[in-house]
C-alpha positions in Angstrom: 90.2 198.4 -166.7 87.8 195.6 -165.9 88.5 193.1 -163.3 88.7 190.7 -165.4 91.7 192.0 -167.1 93.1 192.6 -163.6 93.1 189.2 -163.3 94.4 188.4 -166.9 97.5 191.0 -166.1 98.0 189.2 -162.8 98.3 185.7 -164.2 99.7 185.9 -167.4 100.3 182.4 -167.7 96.7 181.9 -168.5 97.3 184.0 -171.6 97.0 181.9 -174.8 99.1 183.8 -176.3 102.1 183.2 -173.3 101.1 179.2 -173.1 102.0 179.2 -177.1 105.7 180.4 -176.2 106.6 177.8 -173.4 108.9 175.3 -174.0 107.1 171.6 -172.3 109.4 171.2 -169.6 108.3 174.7 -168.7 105.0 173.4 -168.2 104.5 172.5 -164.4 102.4 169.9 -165.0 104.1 168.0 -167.9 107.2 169.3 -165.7 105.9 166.9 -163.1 105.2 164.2 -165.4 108.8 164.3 -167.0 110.5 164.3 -163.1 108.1 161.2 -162.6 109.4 159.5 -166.1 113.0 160.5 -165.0 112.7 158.5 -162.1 111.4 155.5 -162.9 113.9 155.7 -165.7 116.6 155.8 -163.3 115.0 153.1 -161.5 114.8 151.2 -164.5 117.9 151.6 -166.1 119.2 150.9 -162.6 117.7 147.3 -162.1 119.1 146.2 -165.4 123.2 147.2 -165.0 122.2 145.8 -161.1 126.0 144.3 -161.5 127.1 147.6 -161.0 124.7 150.0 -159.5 124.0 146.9 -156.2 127.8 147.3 -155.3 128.0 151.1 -155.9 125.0 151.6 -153.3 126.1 148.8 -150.8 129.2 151.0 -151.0 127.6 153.9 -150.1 125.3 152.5 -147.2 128.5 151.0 -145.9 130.5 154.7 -146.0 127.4 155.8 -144.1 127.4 153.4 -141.5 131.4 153.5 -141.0 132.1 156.9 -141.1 131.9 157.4 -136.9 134.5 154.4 -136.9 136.6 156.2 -139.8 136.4 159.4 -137.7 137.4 157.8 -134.3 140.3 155.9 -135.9 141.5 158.8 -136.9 141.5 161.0 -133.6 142.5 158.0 -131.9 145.3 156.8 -134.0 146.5 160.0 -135.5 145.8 158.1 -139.2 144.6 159.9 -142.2 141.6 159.2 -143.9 142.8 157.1 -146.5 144.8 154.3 -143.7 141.9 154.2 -141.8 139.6 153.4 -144.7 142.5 150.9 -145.5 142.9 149.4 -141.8 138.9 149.1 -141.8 138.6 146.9 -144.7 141.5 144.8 -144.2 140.0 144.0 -140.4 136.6 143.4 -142.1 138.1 140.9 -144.4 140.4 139.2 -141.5 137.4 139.3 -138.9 134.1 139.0 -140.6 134.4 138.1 -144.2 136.7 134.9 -143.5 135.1 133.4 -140.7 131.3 133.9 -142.3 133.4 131.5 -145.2 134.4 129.3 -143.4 131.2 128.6 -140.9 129.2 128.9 -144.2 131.3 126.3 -145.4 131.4 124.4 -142.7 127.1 124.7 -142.4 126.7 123.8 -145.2 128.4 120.6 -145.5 126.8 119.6 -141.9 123.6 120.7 -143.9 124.8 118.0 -146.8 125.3 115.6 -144.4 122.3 116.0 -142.5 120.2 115.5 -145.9 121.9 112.4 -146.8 121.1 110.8 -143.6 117.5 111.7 -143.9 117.6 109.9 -147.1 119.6 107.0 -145.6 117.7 106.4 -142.8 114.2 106.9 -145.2 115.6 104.2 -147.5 116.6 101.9 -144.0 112.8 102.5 -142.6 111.8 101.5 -146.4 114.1 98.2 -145.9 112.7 97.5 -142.0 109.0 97.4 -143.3 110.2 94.2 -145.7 110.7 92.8 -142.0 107.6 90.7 -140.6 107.9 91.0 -136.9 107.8 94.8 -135.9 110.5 93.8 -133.0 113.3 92.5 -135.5 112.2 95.1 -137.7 113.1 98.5 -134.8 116.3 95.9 -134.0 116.9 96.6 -137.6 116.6 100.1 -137.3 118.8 100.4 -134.5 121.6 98.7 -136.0 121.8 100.8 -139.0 121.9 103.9 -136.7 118.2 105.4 -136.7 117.1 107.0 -133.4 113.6 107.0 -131.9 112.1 109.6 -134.1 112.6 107.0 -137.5 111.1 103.8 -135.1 108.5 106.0 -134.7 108.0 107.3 -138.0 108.2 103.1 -139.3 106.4 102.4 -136.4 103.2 104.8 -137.4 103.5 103.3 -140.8 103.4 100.0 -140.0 100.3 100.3 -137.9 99.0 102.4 -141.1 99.8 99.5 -143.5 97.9 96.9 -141.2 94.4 98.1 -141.4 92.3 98.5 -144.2 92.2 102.2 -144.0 93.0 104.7 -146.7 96.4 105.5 -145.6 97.4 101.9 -145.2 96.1 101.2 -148.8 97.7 104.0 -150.5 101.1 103.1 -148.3 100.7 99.4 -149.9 100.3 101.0 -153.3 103.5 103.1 -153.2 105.7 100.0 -152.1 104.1 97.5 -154.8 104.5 100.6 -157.7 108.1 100.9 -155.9 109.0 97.3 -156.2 107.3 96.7 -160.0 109.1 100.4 -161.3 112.5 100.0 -160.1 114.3 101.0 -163.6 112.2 103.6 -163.7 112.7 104.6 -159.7 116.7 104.5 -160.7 116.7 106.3 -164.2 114.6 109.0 -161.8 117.5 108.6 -158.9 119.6 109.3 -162.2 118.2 112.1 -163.4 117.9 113.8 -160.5 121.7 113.0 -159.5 122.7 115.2 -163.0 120.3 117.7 -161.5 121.8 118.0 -158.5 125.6 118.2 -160.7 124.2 121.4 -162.9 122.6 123.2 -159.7 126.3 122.7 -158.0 127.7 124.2 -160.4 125.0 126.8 -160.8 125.8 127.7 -157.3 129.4 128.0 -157.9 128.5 130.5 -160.6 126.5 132.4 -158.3 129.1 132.3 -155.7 131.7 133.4 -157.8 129.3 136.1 -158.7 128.6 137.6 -155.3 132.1 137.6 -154.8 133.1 139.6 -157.9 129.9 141.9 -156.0 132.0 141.9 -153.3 135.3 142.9 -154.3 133.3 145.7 -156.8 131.5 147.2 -153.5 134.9 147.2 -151.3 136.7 148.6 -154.3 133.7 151.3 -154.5 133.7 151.6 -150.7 137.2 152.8 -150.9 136.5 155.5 -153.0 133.1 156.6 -151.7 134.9 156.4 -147.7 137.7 158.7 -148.3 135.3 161.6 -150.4 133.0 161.2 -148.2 133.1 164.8 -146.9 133.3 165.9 -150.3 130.0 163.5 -151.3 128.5 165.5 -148.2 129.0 168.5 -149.5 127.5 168.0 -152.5 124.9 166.5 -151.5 124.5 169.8 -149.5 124.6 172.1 -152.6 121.7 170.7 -154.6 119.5 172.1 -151.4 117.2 174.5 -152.5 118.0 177.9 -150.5 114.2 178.4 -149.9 114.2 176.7 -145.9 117.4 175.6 -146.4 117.9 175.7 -142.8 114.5 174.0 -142.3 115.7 171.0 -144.1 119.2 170.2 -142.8 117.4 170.5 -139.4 115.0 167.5 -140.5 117.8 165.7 -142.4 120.0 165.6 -138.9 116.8 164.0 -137.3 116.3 161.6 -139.9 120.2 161.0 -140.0 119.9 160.2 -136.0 117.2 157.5 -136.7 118.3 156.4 -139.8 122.4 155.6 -138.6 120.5 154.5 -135.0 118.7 151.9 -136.6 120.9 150.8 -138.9 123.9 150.6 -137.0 122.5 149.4 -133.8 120.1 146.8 -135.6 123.2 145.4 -137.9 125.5 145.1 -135.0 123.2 143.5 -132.8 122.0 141.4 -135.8 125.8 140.2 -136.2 126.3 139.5 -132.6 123.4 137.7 -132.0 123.9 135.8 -135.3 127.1 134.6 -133.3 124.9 133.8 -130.2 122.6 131.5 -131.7 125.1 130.1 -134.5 127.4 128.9 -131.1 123.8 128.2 -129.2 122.2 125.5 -132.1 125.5 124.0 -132.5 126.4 123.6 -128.3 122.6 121.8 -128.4 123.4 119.6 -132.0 121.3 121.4 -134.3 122.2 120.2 -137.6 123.4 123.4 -140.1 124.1 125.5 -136.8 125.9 128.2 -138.8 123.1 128.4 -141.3 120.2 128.7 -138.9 122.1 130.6 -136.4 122.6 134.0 -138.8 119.5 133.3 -140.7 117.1 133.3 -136.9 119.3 136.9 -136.2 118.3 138.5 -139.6 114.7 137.6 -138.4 115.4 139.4 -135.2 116.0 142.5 -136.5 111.9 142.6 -136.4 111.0 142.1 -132.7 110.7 138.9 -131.6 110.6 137.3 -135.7 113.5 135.0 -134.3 110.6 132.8 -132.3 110.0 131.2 -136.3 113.5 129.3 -135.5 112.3 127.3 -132.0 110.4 125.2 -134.7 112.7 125.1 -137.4 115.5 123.7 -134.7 113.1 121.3 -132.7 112.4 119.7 -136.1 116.2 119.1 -136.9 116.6 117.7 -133.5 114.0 115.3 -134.0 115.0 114.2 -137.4 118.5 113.9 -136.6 117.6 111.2 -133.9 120.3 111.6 -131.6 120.6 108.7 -128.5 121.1 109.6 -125.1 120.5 113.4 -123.5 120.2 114.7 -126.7 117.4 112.6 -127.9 115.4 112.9 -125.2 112.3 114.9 -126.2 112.2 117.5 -123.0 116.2 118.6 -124.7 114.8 118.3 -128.2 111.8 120.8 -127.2 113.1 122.7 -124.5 117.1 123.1 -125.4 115.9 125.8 -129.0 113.5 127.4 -126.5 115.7 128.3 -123.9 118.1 129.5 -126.4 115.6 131.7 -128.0 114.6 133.1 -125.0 118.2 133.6 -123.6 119.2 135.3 -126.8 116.1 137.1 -126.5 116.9 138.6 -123.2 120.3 139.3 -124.2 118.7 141.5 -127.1 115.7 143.5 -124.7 118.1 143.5 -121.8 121.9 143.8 -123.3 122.3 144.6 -126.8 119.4 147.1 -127.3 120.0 149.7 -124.3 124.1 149.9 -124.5 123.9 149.6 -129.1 120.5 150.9 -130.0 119.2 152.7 -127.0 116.0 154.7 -127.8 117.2 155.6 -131.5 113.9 155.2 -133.4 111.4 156.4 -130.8 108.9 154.1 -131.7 107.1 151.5 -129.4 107.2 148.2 -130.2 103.5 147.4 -131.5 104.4 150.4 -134.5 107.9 149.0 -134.9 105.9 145.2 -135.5 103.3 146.9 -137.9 105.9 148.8 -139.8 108.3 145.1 -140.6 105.2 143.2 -141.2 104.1 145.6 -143.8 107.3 147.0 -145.0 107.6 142.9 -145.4 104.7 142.0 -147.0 105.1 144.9 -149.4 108.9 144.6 -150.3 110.3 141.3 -149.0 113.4 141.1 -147.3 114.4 144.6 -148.2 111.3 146.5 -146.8 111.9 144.5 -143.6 115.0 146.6 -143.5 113.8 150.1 -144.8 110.3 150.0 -143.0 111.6 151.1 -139.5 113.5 153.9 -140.5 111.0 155.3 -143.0 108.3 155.0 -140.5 110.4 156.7 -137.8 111.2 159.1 -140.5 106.9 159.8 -141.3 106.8 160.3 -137.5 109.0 163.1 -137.8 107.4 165.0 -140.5 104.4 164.2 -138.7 105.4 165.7 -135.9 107.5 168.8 -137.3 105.5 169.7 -140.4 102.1 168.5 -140.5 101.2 168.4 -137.0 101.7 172.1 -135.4 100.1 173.6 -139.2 96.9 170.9 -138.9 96.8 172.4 -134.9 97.2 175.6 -135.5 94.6 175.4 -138.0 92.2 173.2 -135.9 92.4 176.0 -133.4 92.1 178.7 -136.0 95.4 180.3 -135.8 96.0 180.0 -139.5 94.4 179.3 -142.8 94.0 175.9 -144.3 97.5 174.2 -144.9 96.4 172.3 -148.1 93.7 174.3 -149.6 91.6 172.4 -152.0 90.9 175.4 -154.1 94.5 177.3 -154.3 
């Protein structure tokens, strides 16, 4: 016998006649393709019943993230699993759910009132500029309520207006189209007022929405919490038996970063979103419970949360408060203190008695990892990037690096032969 039928008898899938008699999806490389397909199908078919599938996973991320609390509840208690899956979202909805409501609420009609007094006190520095001496004018201005930030802002205009520079002329040709289009100007006013009806009630839709969301992912969480052993389990079973042990090994670790993260980041997130909500409203930030939990999602990428000094020194300023509060050393330096107290509190607190050391990454890879994990999937890569990166780091270190060092120092054979 040749050795060329040697090697024909010792890979007989290069037989024609053995090829003819496969099924595809015994094919390893359309095999590949098809699991491919089948995911991006699920993907897919996923994104468009989202109404479902969004509330099924939250469900699921939250079992994962409350099962140490649904554990110690019930050694500490003496409950069974079903009561303290109960107990837990009842005290959610009494603790977290109800107060979020109501400072929403409460933001966002300080938020609504803060926009109609920009528009007020525009329309008022509008009125003041009709006035020909610029002291009766900012007498004007301080009768109808506006601070030193709109004297300024009429002010700067005024001066603009003046001269015979481009900014005065095109100021002088807003007013004069103003004055000569005013049924235009209030069929506008109009327009946008039935604008503003249909997005209200665009947003109630919405809201009603997310809380039909809401009620489907505490209704699945109830389910998913009390099987959870049983969703463990089999979860288990579709593990191949080849390095089985190998792989529940690097599932702990990436369980121990993963819950470390997640947990540690979200609770911090939530106190510190308390923090700054309590800080911006002590120091008269308008929308305080807005800005508050919006500047502590941002900090759950180190040191994000510095994008709301600006944010709040601008509300300050435009909300034109007299005495302490409009002074400008409190309108600059009252958000930076905060930001750097709740800063501190983070680094100093929070991190080392929640978090501790969970990711073991440094902070310059934790930054790279949210801006990209940002910039490639928005909000919800800021979230996944950390863990998935602490996760690479693992295989990195358990997989790939002792093969590519063993092989570097010749103990072994290449670990991904190009020719095999």
């Amino acid at each position: 016998m040749t050795n060329d039928q040697n090697a024909e008898n010792a890979h007989p899938s290069k037989d024609k006649s053995t090829w003819s008699r496969l099924h595809l999806w015994q094919m390893q490389p359309v095999r590949d393709v098809l699991v491919g397909l089948g995911i991006f199908a699920i993907f897919l078919v996923g994104q468009k019943i989202s109404v479902v599938t969004v509330p099924l996973l939250l469900a699921i991320l939250l079992a994962y993230l409350f099962e140490p609390v649904i554990g110690w509840s019930m050694k500490k208690f003496n409950l069974t699993r079903r009561t303290s899956v109960i107990s837990i979202i009842a005290l959610v909805i009494v603790g977290v759910i109800l107060p979020a409501i109501i400072a929403a609420s409460y933001g966002i009609a300080q938020t609504i009132t803060f926009g109609q007094g920009i528009l007020t006190n525009i329309e008022t520095v509008q009125q003041a500029q009709q006035i020909p001496d610029i002291a009766e004018a900012n007498k004007f201005l301080s009768d109808h309520d506006c601070g030193g930030a709109w004297i300024m802002i009429h002010d700067s205009i005024r001066g603009a207006e003046s001269d015979n520079s481009a900014i005065g002329q095109s100021l002088a040709g807003i007013n004069d189209w103003i004055i000569d289009n005013k049924d235009q100007v209030a069929l506008t006013l109009t327009n946008v007022g039935i604008e503003t009806v249909n997005r209200t009630l665009s947003l109630m839709g919405a809201v009603f929405g997310l809380g039909f969301m809401g009620f489907l992912a505490a209704f699945f969480f109830f389910f998913v919490a009390t099987e959870w052993v049983g969703v463990k389990g089999f979860g288990a079973e579709l593990l191949p038996d080849k390095n089985r042990d190998r792989i529940i090994e690097l599932l702990t670790k990436f369980d121990a970063v993963i819950s470390g993260f997640i947990r540690g980041r979200l609770t911090i997130a939530f106190i510190q979103s308390i923090i700054f909500s309590i800080g911006f409203f002590l120091i008269g930030v308008p929308g305080a419970f807005i800005l508050g939990p919006a500047v502590a999602i941002l900090s759950i990428v180190p040191y994000l949360a510095l994008i709301g000094v600006p944010i709040a020194v601008t509300l300050l300023w435009l909300e034109a408060y007299t005495g302490l509060r409009g002074e400008l050393y409190w309108i600059i330096g009252a958000p930076t203190i905060l930001y750097f107290f709740g800063q501190a509190i983070d680094d100093y607190v929070l991190t080392p008695m929640i978090q501790g050391k969970s990711t073991g990454m440094d902070t310059p890879t934790i930054l790279f990892a949210s801006l990209a994990g940002g910039a490639l999937f928005g909000v919800f890569g800021l979230l996944i990037a950390i863990p998935i990166a602490a996760c690479v780091k693992i295989l990195i270190q358990e997989v790939f690096w002792p093969k590519f060092n063993d092989w570097a120092e010749g103990r072994c054979a290449d670990p991904l032969p190009i020719d095999r």
